[in-house]
SEDRENTI-647210 format. One record per residue (C-alpha): x, y, z. Coordinates in steps of 0.25 Angstrom, whole numbers, padded with zeros to 4 digits, always signed. Layout:
N
XYZ
...
END
This chain:
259
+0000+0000+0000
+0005+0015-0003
+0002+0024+0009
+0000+0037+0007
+0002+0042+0021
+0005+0030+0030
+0018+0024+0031
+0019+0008+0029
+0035+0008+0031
+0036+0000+0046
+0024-0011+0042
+0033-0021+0039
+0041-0018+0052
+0027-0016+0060
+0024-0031+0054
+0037-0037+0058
+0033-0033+0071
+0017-0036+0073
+0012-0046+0084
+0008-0059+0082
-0008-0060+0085
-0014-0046+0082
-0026-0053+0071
-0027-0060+0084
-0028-0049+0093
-0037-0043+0085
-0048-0054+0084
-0046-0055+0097
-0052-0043+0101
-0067-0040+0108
-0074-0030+0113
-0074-0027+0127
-0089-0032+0135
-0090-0016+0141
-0095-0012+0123
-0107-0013+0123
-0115-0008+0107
-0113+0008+0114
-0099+0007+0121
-0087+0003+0113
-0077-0001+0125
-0065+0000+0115
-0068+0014+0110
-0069+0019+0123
-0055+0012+0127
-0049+0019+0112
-0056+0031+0115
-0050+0033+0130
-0037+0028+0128
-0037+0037+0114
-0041+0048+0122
-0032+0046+0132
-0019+0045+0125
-0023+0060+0121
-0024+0064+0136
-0039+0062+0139
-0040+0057+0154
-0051+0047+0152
-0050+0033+0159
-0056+0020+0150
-0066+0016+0162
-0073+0029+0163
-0074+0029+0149
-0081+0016+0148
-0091+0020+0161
-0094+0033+0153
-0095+0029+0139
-0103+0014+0142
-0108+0017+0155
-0111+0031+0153
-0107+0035+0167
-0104+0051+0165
-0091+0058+0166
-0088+0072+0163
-0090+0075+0149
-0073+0079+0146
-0068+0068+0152
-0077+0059+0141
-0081+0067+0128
-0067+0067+0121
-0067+0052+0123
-0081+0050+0118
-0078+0057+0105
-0067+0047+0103
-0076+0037+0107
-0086+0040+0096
-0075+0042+0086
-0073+0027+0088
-0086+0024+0087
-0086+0030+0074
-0074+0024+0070
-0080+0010+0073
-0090+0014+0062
-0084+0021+0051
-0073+0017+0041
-0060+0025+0041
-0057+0036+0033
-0055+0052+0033
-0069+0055+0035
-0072+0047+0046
-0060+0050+0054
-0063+0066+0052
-0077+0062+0059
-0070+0054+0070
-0062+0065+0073
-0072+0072+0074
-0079+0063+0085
-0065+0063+0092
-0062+0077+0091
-0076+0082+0097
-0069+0087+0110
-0055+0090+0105
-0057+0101+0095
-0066+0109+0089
-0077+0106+0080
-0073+0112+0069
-0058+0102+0069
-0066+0089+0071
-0064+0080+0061
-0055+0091+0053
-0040+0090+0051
-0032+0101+0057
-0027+0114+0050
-0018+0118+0061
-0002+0115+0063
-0003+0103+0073
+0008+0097+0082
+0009+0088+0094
+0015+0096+0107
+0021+0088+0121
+0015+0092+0134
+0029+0102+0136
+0024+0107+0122
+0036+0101+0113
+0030+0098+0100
+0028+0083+0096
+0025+0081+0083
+0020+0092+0072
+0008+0086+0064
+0004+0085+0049
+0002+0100+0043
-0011+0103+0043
-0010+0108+0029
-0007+0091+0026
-0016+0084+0036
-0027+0083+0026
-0018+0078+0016
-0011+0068+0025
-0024+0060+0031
-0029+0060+0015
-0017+0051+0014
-0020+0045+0027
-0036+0041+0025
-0030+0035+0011
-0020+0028+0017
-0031+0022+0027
-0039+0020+0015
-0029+0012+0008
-0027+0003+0023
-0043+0002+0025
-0042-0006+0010
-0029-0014+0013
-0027-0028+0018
-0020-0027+0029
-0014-0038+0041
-0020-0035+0054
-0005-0031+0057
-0005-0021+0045
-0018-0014+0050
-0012-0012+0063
+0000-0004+0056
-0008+0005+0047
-0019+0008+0059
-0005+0012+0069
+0002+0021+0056
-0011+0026+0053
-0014+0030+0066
+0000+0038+0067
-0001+0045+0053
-0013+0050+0056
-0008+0057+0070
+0003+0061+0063
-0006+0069+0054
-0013+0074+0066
-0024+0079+0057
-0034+0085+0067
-0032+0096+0077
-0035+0084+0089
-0039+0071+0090
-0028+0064+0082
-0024+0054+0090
-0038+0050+0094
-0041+0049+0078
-0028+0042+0075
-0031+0031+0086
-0045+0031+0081
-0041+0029+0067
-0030+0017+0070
-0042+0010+0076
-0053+0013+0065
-0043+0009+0055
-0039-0004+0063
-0055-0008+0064
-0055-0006+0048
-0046-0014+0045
-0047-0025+0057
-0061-0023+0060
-0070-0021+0072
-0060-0027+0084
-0050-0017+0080
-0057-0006+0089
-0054-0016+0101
-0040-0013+0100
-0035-0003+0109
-0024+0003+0103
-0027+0017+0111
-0028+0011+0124
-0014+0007+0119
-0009+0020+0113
-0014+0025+0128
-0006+0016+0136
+0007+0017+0128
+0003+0032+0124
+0017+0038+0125
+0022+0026+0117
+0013+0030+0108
+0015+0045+0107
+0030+0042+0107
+0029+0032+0094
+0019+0042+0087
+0030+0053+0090
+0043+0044+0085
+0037+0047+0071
+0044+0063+0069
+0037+0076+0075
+0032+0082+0061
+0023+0075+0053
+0031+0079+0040
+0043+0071+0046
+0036+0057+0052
+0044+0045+0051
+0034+0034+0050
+0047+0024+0051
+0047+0026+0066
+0030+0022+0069
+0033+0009+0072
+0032+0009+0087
+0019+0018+0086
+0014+0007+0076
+0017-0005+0083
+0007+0001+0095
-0005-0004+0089
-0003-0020+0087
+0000-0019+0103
-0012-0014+0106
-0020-0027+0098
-0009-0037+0104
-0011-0031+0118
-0027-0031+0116
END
């Protein structure tokens, strides 16, 4: 396959490096007994753990007495969570492509920036500051962000069609999920989207248990792992070295083996 955007270069290296039993793993994988036909017990545990990588101070349990029990909490400590909860939801039901990502975003986004940037790419300069204000990482231009997920949703496009190994899915989900937070194409939300979308494109490709996985409870636990493998790529997006994304995307067939 010719990618447009993504790079392939480290997949006979991710290969040569894959864990025996992940189709294994996979088929393997139930829905917990707390879902019931209105609660979806995994999307709450993506939607907290998500959350919390981006510093929401949530905890799983009082997530699940508030969204399956319906015991009340005070509305800030739930309503950025729920949007990403419904953003899942929608997910479920939807295929994959730019269009429904704009609207997930704008689901997600309902509570972190104004209406008029839901669901919208950004035209502002955007960088990636440290706590002591040291810049991180200097995303895509704005003036190229449209451009760059064009290239993107067709490389997905071109994925979505493929016959892939279950081993090849997880390689493309983890490099899509890292080229499009590089991108960093809204004005927030771009790690929530970019976890969503690993997992939407996962489902399509795997079907149905995919969402079972719980790659952002993961991603939580391991979250400076995780932010130190995304950084290990260059701090502008002009100069990425996609050679060095190996650790980040061996992440991901963790998470399925450890589930």
């Amino acid at each position: 396959m010719e990618f447009q955007i993504i790079s392939s270069g480290l997949l006979n290296d991710y290969l040569s490096l894959m864990p025996q039993g992940m189709q294994e793993a996979l088929n393997n994988l139930q829905d917990a007994e707390l879902s019931t036909p209105n609660f979806s017990f995994y999307a709450s545990v993506a939607s907290v753990f998500s959350s919390k990588i981006e510093g929401e101070s949530i905890d799983l349990d009082s997530y699940i007495k508030h969204r399956r029990d319906g015991v009340a909490f005070q509305p800030d400590y739930t309503k950025k969570i729920d949007d990403l909860y419904r953003a899942y939801q929608f997910a479920k039901d939807e295929p994959l492509n730019e269009e429904n990502i704009k609207y997930a975003h704008k689901l997600l986004s309902k509570h972190l920036v104004a209406n008029s940037w839901q669901g919208r790419y950004r035209m502002q300069n955007m960088y990636v500051a440290t706590e002591d204000g040291r810049i991180e990482y200097v995303a895509a231009s704005p003036y190229i962000v449209p451009e760059e997920m064009r290239k993107l949703m067709e490389d997905i496009s071109e994925l979505l069609d493929a016959s892939l190994s279950i081993a090849e899915v997880l390689f493309f989900a983890s490099m899509i999920h890292l080229v499009f937070v590089k991108i960093h194409p809204w004005n927030d939300g771009n790690g929530r989207s970019a976890r969503l979308i690993e997992k939407w494109f996962l489902a399509s490709k795997l079907g149905e248990k995919a969402w079972f996985i719980q790659s952002e409870k993961l991603y939580y636990l391991q979250h400076q792992e995780y932010y130190r493998n995304i950084r290990a790529l260059g701090l502008e997006y002009e100069f990425l070295d996609f050679g060095k994304a190996l650790p980040f995307l061996l992440m991901l067939p963790k998470t399925l083996i450890a589930d």
